[in-house]
N, C-alpha and C positions, 0 to 999 in steps of 0.2 A: 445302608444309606446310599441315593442317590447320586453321584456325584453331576456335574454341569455337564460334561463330556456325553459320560451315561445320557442324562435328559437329552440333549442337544441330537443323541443319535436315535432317539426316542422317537422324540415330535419333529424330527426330518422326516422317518419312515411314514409315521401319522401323515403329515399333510402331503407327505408323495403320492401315497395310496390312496387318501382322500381324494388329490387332485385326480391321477387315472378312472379313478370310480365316476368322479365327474365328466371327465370325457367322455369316455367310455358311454355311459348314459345321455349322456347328451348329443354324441351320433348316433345312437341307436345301435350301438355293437357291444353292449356289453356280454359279456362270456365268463364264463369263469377261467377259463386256462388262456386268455387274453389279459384277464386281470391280474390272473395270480402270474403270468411270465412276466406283464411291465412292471408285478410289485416287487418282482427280485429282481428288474431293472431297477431300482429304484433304491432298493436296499443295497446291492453295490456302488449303487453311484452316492449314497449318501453315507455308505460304511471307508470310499476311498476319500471322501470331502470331508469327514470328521478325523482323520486318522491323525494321529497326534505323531511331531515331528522326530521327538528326539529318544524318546520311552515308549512302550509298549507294555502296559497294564493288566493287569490278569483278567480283568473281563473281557478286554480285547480279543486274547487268545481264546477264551471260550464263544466266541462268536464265530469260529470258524464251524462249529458243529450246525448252526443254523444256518448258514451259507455252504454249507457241502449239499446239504439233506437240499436247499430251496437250488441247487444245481442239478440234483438227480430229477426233483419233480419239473423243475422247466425241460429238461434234457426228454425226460419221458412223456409230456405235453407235445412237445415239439416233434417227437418220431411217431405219437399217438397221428397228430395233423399231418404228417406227412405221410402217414400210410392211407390215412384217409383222403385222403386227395387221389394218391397214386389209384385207391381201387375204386375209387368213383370217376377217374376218365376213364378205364376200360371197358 
């Protein structure tokens, strides 16, 4: 069963991702490892904005395995693009 919490952190990520996909396309830079790094901006910033104050709930705690793993792939996007920069000025 669903709880509000659950939904609430749900359809933040939903209309967060949504909204970047819309920018994203609508400047003309969409990317996928531009997408996928602002969607795990977006998933912390909407996983520290739902955080419940005084408990912490056991789906909570399993949310850290999807925030680890979307740290490794931004982290490894992020040194992907910066190698690539570095060997395309030389």
């Amino acid at each position: 069963m669903v709880t509000v919490r659950q939904r609430r952190l749900l359809l933040g990520q939903l209309f967060g991702s949504l909204v970047v996909l819309a920018v994203l396309a609508s400047t003309d830079s969409l990317a996928l490892d531009l997408y996928v790094s602002l969607s795990f901006v977006v998933l912390l910033v909407v996983t520290a904005l739902t955080a419940p104050v005084h408990v912490r709930p056991a789906w909570r705690r399993r949310l850290r395995v999807p925030l680890y793993g979307g740290a490794v792939v931004f982290l490894a996007l992020i040194g992907y693009r910066t190698v690539q920069t570095l060997l395309t000025s030389f």
